[in-house]
N, C-alpha and C positions, 0 to 999 in steps of 0.2 A: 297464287290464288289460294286464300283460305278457305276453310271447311271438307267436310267428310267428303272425297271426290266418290269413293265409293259404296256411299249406304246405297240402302235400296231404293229409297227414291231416288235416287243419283239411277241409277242403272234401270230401274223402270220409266224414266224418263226418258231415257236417249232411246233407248228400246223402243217403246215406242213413238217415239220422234223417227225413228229409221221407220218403222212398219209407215207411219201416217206418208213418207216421202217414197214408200214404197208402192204404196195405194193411190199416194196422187198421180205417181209415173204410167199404172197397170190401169187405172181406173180414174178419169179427171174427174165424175159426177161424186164419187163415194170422197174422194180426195177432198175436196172442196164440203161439201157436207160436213166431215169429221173435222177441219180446220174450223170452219164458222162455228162448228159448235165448240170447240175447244175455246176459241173467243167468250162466248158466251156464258159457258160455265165461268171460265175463270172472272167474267166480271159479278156475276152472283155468285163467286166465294169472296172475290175480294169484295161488294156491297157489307156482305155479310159481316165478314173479317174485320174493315173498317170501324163499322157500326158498334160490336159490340166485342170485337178481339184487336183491337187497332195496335196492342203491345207486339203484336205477334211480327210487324215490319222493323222492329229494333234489329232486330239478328241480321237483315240487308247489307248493315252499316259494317259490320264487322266482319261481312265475306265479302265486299266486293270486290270486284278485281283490280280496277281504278282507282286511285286517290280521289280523283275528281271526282266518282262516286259516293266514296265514302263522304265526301265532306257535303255534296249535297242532298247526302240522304239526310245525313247527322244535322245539317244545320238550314235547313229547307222543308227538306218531307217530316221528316220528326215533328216538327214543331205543331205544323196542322195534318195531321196523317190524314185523320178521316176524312175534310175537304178534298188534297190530292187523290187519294186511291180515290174517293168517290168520281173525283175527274177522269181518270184514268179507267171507272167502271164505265163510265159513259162513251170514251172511246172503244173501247173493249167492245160495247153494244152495238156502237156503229157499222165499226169492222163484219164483227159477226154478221149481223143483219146484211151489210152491204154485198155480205160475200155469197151468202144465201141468196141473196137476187140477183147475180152476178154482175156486182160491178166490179169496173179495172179498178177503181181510185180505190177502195177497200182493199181490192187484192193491193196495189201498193200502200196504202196506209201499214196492210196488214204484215209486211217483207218489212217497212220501218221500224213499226214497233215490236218483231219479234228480234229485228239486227240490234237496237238499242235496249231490250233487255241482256243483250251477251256480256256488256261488261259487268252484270251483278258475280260474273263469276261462278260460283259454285250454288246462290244463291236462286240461278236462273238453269241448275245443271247442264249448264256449259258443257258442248257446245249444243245440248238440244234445240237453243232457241235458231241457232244458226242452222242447222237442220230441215228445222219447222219453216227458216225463211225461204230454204233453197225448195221447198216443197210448195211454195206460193208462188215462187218466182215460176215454177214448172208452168205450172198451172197461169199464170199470167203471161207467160208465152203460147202458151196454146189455145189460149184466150181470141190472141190477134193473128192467130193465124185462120179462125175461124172468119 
């Protein structure tokens, strides 16, 4: 896995990737709040990012963990960036919203898409995303026991 494993966004991330799985265990209501919104922001930075920074997703290609990432950021997402991340901000909305009104399909949409960022690698400061998912999953099993 390339890239800096530990600048400080690297270590403020898991960081608080630990803290959010720590909130979702002690506290499901605050747990789930702070996930839906971490959805949501990140799809209005990525709208944003897209729109009017869409260079800023080249650097993906060069950390990911995967081959098979690399070549489909490289020769897929590169190509039309701001279409997909804009797809990808709309899912991002869904999630969030879906998880703020409590649905299961969000809370799993939302375990999907944070498991399928892991292989960006250092990109996605690994293993936060994996993390964030065991901290859904929590929350999606306590869901159904309700």
């Amino acid at each position: 896995m390339r890239g800096n494993l530990f600048s400080l966004a690297f270590l403020v991330s898991n960081a608080g990737a630990i803290l959010i799985l720590l909130i979702s265990i002690w506290y499901k209501r605050a747990g789930r709040i702070i996930i839906a919104l971490l959805f949501l922001i990140a799809a209005l930075v990525n709208a944003w990012q897209a729109t009017f920074k869409p260079d800023v997703y080249n650097v993906y290609e060069l950390i990911a963990a995967l081959p098979v990432y690399e070549y489909l950021i490289a020769e897929v997402l590169l190509i039309h960036i701001t279409l997909y991340i804009i797809l990808l901000m709309i899912i991002q909305l869904f999630i969030g919203i879906g998880i703020l009104y409590n649905r299961k399909t969000a809370l799993v949409a939302g375990i999907v898409y944070l498991l399928a960022l892991a292989p960006l690698g250092a990109g996605s400061s690994f293993p936060c995303t994996v993390i964030l998912a065991i901290a859904v999953i929590l929350l999606l099993k306590r869901e159904k026991q309700i």
